[in-house]
C-alpha positions, 0 to 999 in steps of 0.5 A: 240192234237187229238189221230189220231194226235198222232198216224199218226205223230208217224208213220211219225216221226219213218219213216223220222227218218230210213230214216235219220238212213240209210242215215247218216249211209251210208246204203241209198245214194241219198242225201246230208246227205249220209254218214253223222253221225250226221244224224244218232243220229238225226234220232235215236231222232225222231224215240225216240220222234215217238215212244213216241206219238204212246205210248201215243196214245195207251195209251189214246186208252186204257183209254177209256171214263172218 
């Protein structure tokens, strides 16, 4: 998997999961999911697993060439 790979589905990982945050917790309505906890610890997992790519990006951007 390529470092712009990583990097883009980091950044859409961290914002399907706010948005399923704020739709389990209530703060977005416009679905089923509203209100729903489930969906917030759900989302609480991806934005953990978004935040781990991007990380490992970075991290592979400041390696540099081997």
């Amino acid at each position: 998997m390529g470092l712009w790979v990583r990097g883009v589905l980091g950044i859409v990982l961290i914002v399907i999961g706010g948005v399923w945050i704020a739709q389990g917790s209530g703060k977005m309505h416009g679905s089923t999911m509203t209100g729903h906890s489930q969906y917030t610890g759900l989302g609480v997992v991806v934005v953990v697993v978004g935040l781990g790519l991007l990380v490992w990006a970075w991290r592979l951007r400041n390696r540099g060439p081997r």
